[in-house]
VEXZA-625423 format. One line per 8 residues: their letters; for each residue x, y, z of C-alpha. Coordinates in Angstrom, 2 decimals, decimal comma. Each point is the difference from the previous one (the first is absolute). Layout:
// VEXZA-625423
A) X/Y/Z ~ ...
This chain:
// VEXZA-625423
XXXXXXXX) 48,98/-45,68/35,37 ~ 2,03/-2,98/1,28 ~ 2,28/2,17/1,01 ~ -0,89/1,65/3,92 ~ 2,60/2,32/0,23 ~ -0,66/3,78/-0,99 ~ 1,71/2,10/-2,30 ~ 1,30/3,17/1,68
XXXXXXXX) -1,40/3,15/-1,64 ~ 2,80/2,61/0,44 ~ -0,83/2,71/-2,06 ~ 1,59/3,78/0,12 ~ -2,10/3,38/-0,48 ~ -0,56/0,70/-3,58 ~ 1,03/3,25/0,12 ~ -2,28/2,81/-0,63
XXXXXXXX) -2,89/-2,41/-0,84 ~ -0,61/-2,85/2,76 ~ 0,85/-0,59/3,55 ~ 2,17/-3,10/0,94 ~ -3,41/-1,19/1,89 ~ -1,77/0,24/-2,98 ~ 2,04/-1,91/-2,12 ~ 0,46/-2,12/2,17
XXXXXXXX) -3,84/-0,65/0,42 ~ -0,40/-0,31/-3,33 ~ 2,45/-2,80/-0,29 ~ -1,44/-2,37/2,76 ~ -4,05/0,79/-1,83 ~ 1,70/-1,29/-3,12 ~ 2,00/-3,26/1,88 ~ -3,43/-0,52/1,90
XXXXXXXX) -1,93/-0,35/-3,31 ~ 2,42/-2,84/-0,71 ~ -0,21/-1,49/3,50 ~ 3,99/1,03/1,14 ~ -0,21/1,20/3,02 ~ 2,54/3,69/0,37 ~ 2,04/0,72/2,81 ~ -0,24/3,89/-0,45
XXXXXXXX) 3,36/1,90/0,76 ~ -0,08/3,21/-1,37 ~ 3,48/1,65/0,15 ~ 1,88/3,13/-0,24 ~ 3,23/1,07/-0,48 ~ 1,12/3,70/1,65 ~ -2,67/1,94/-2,50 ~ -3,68/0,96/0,14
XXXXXXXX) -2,06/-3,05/2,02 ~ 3,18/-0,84/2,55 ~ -2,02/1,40/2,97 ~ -3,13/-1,82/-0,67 ~ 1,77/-3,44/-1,18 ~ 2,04/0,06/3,41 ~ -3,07/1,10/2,19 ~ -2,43/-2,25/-1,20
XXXXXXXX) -0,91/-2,67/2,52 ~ 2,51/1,20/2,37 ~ -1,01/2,15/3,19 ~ 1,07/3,89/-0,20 ~ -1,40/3,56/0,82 ~ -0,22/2,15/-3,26 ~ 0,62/3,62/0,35 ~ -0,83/2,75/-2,40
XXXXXXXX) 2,80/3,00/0,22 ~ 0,35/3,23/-1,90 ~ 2,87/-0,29/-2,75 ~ 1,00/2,15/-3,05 ~ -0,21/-1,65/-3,45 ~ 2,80/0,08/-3,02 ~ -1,07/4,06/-0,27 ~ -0,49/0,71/3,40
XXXXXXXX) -3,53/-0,34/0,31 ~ -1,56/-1,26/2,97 ~ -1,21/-3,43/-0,04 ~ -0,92/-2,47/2,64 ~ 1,93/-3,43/-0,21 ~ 0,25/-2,91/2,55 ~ 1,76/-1,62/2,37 ~ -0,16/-3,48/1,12
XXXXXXXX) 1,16/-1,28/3,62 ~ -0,16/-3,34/0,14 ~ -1,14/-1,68/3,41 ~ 2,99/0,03/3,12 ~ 0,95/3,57/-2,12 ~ 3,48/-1,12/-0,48 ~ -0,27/0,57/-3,97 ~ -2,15/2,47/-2,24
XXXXXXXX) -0,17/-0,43/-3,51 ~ -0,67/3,19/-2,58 ~ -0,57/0,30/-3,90 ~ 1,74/3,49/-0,95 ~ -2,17/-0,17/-3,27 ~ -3,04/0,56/2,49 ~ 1,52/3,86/-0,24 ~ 2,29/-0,16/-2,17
XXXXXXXX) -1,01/-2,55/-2,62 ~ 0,15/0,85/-3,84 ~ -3,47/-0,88/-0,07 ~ -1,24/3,33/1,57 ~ 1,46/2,08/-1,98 ~ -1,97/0,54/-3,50 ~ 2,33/-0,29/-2,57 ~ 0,14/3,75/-1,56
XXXXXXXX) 0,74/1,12/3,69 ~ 3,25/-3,07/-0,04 ~ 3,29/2,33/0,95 ~ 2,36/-2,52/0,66 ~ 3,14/2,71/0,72 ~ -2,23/2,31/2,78 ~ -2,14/-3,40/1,01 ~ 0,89/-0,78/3,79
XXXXXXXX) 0,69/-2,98/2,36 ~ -0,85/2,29/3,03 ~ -3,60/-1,83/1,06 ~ 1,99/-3,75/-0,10 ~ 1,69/1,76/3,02 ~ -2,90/1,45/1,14 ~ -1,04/-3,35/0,31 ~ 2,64/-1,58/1,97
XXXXXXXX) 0,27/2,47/2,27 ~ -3,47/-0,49/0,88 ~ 0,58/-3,89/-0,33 ~ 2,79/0,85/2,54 ~ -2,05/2,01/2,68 ~ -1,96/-3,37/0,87 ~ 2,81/-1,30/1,53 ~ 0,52/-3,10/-2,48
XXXXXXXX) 3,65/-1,26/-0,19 ~ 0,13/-0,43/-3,80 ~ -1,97/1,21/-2,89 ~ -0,53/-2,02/-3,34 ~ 0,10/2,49/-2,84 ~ -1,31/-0,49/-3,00 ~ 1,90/2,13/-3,01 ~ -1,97/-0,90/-3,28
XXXXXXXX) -1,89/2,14/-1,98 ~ 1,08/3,23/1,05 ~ 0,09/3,23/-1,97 ~ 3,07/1,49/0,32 ~ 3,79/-0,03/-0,49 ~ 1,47/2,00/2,41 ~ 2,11/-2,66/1,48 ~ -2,01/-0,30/3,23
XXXXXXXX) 1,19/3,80/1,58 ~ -3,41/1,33/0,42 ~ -0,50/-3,16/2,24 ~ 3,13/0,75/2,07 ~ -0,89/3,51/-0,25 ~ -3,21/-0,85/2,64 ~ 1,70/-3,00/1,60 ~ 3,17/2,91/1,55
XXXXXXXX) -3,71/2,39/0,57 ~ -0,86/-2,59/2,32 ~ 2,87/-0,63/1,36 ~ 0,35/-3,07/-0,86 ~ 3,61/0,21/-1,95 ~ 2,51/2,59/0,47 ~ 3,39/0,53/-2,27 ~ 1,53/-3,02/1,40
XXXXXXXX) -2,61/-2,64/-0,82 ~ -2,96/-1,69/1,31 ~ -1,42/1,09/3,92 ~ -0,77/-2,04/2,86 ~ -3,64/0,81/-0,58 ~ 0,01/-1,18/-3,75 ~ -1,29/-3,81/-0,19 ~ 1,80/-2,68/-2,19
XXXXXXXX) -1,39/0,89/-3,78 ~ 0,24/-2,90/-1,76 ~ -1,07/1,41/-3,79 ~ -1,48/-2,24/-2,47 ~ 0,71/0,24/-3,65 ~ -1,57/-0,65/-2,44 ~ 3,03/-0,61/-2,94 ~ 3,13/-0,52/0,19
XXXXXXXX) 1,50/3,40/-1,07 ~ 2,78/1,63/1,02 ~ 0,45/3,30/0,25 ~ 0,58/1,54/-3,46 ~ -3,14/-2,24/-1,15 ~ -2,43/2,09/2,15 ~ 0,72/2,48/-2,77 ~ 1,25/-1,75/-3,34
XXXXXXXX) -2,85/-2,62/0,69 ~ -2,95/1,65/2,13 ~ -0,18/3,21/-0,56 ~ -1,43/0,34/-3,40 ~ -3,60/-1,61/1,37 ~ 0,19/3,22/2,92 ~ -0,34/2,54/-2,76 ~ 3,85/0,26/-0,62
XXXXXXXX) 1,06/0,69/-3,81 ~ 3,11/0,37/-1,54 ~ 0,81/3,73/1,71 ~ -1,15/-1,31/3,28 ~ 2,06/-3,36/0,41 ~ 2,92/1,98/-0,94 ~ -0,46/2,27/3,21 ~ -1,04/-2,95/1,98
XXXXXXXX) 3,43/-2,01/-1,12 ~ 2,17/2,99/0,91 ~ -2,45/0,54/3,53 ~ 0,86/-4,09/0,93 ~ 3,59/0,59/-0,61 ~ 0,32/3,34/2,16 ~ -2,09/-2,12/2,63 ~ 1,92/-3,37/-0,05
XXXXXXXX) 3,12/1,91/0,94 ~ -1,47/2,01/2,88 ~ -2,26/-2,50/1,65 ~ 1,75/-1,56/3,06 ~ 0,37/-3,38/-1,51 ~ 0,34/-0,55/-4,04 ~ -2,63/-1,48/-1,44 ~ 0,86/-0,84/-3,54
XXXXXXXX) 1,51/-3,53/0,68 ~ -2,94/-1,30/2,05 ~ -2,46/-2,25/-1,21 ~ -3,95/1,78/0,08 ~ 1,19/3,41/0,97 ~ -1,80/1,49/-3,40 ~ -3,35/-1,44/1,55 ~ -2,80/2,80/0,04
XXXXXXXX) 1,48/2,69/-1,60 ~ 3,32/-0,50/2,16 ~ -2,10/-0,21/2,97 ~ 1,45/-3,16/1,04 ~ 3,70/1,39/-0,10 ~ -0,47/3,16/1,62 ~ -1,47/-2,03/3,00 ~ 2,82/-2,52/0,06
XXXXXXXX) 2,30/2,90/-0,46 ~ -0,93/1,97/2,62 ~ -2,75/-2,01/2,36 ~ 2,67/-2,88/0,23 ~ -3,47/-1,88/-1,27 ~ -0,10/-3,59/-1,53 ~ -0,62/-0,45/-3,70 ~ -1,92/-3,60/-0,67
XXXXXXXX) -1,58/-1,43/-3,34 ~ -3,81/1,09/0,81 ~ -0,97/-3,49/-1,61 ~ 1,50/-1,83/2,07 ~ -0,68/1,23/3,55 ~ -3,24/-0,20/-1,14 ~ -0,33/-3,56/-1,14 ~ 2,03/-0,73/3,19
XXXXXXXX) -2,97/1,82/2,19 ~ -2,57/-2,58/-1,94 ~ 1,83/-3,04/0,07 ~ -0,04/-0,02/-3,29 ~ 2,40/-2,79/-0,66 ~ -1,23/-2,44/2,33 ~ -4,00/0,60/-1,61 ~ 1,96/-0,48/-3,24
XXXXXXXX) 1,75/-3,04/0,60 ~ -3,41/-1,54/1,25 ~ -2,22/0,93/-3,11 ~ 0,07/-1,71/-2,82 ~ 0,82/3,44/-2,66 ~ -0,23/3,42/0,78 ~ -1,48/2,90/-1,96 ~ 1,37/3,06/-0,15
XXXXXXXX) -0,65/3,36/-2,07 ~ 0,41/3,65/-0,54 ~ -0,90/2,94/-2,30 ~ 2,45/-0,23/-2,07 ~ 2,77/-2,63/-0,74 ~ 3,05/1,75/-1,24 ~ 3,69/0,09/1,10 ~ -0,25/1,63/3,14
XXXXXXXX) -1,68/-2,62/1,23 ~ 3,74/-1,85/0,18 ~ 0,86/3,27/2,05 ~ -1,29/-1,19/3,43 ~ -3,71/0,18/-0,88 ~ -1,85/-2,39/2,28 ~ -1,30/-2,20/-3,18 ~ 3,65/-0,49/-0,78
XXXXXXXX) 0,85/-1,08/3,73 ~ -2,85/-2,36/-0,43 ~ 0,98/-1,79/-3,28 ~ 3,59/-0,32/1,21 ~ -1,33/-1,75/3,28 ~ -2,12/-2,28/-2,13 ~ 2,80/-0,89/-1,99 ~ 2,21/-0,82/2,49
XXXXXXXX) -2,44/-2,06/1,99 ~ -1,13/-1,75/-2,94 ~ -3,94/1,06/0,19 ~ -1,46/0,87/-3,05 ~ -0,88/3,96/-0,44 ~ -2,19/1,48/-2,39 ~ -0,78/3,86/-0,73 ~ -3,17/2,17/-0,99
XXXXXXXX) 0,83/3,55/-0,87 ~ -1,20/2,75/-0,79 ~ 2,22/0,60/-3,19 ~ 2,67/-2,20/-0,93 ~ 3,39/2,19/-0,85 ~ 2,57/-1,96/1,10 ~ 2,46/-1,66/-3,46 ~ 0,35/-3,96/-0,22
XXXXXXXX) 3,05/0,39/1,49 ~ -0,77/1,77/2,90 ~ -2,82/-2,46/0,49 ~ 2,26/-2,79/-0,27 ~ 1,82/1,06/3,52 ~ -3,39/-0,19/1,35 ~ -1,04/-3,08/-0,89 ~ -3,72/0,06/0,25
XXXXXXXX) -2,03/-3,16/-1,30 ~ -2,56/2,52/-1,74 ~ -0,58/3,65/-0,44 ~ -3,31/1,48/-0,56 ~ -1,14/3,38/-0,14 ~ -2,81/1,15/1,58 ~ -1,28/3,69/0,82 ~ -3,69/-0,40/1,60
XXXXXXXX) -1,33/-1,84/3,07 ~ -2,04/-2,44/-2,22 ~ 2,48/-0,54/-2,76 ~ 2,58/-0,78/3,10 ~ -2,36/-2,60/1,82 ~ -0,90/-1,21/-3,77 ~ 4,30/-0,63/-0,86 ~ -0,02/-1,59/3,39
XXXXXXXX) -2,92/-2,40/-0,62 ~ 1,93/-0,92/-3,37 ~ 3,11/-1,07/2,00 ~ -1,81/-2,66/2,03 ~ 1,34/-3,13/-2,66 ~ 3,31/0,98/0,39 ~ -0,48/0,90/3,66 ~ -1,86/-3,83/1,00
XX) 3,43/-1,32/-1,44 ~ 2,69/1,62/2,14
């Protein structure tokens, strides 16, 4: 190609099927087929894959801990401590992700946020000053209170808020939902049918008005289940788009700026991706910068309109490793032009 400059592969997981560094693999066999060389990026945004995505390359001591999952199993799950331990990093869907729970056992009333506090309580006894939480994927709807349940067992909150030994918590989401949403949008994919999101409506109203702070006006408070806002409500902790701090951590914009398009791509392509999903984040950066961004999904789901806002150059769908590097080998006319 005349062209030196690479194309930044930027895929997300696709869900359920393929890693992020699988995809993303795929992509650059397919560009290296064409002779486009890939800058590979995979990327995250709060959900399953955050703690890898932000650990890769990057020096940090991975620990192993005892947790309980969505239905109080015991599971172990990780924590990350990134070299000069000033900040940890944990995925609560390592313990309490929807994906361990088979979906005839899926209680979404009864499931439990108790092992994401499990886990930064034990993110907390290294000594690290703040703790990057990733909220995606989780089970349950409970509005984050088995979480603050364990956090006040370790002493770590009382009644009035946040203690000294508590680090910052800075959570990432993964949408943009508010607090209602975690029920009215979410909960139906936990297990939660008509019956149950009625109960879980009327349990997010009793909660909003006793929590210490209201959640119901803040921006990503709905995030896992209501995880998010019962940690800003009551661990004083910092709500972020997960996307973002992410691509930040990469220098994602910068590696943009200097390739010549970027590839991105998910499992499926629908409207939550406009919610905050790292995919979206990406084709809104593109836009703005003016680099040319092109998608290869798992299934496509999104309406024209929808698609419109993102402004991709092309959308293909792709489910497999080889038809992935094979949509990504097709690109390289369009690609050698940008």
């Amino acid at each position: 190609m005349s062209n030196a400059r690479p194309v930044l592969v930027a895929p997300d997981k696709f869900k359920g099927t393929l890693s992020a560094a699988q995809v993303a693999t795929a992509l650059a066999e397919g560009l290296a087929r064409a002779g486009i060389v890939s800058d590979l990026c995979r990327v995250a945004d709060g959900g399953e894959g955050t703690l890898d995505v932000l650990t890769d390359g990057v020096e940090h001591e991975l620990l192993q801990v005892p947790a309980s999952d969505a239905l109080g199993r015991k599971v172990e799950a990780r924590v990350a401590v990134f070299a000069g331990g000033r900040t940890a990093v944990i995925e609560t869907a390592d313990a309490i992700g929807l994906s361990l729970i088979a979906g005839s056992e899926r209680d979404a009333v009864a499931a439990s946020s108790r092992g994401a506090g499990e886990l930064i309580a034990a993110a907390a006894a290294t000594g690290v000053r703040e703790v990057l939480v990733g909220v995606g994927g989780t089970a349950m709807t409970d509005g984050g209170m088995g979480a603050i349940e364990a956090l006040r067992e370790a002493n770590l909150i009382g009644v009035r808020g946040p203690g000294k030994r508590l680090p910052k918590l800075i959570v990432l989401c993964d949408a943009r939902a508010g607090w209602q949403q975690a029920v009215s949008v979410f909960s139906e994919q936990k297990g939660a049918g008509p019956r149950e999101r009625e109960l879980l409506t009327a349990r997010f109203e009793r909660l909003a008005g006793e929590l210490p702070r209201d959640p119901r006006e803040v921006l990503f408070t709905g995030c896992g289940g209501g995880l998010a806002g019962g940690l800003w409500a009551c661990a004083g902790a910092e709500l972020k788009s997960g996307a973002a701090v992410v691509l930040d951590r990469l220098d994602f914009s910068a590696r943009m700026v200097a390739s010549r398009a970027v590839i991105t791509g998910e499992g499926c392509l629908d409207h939550q991706t406009l919610l905050g999903k790292a995919v979206g984040e990406i084709a809104t950066r593109a836009r703005q910068s003016g680099v040319p961004c092109h998608a290869i999904v798992g299934r496509r789901g999104m309406t024209e309109f929808d698609a419109r806002i993102l402004d991709f150059e092309t959308v293909t769908e792709a489910g497999s490793e080889a038809t992935i590097a094979d949509a990504a080998e097709r690109l390289a006319p369009v690609l050698a032009t940008s």
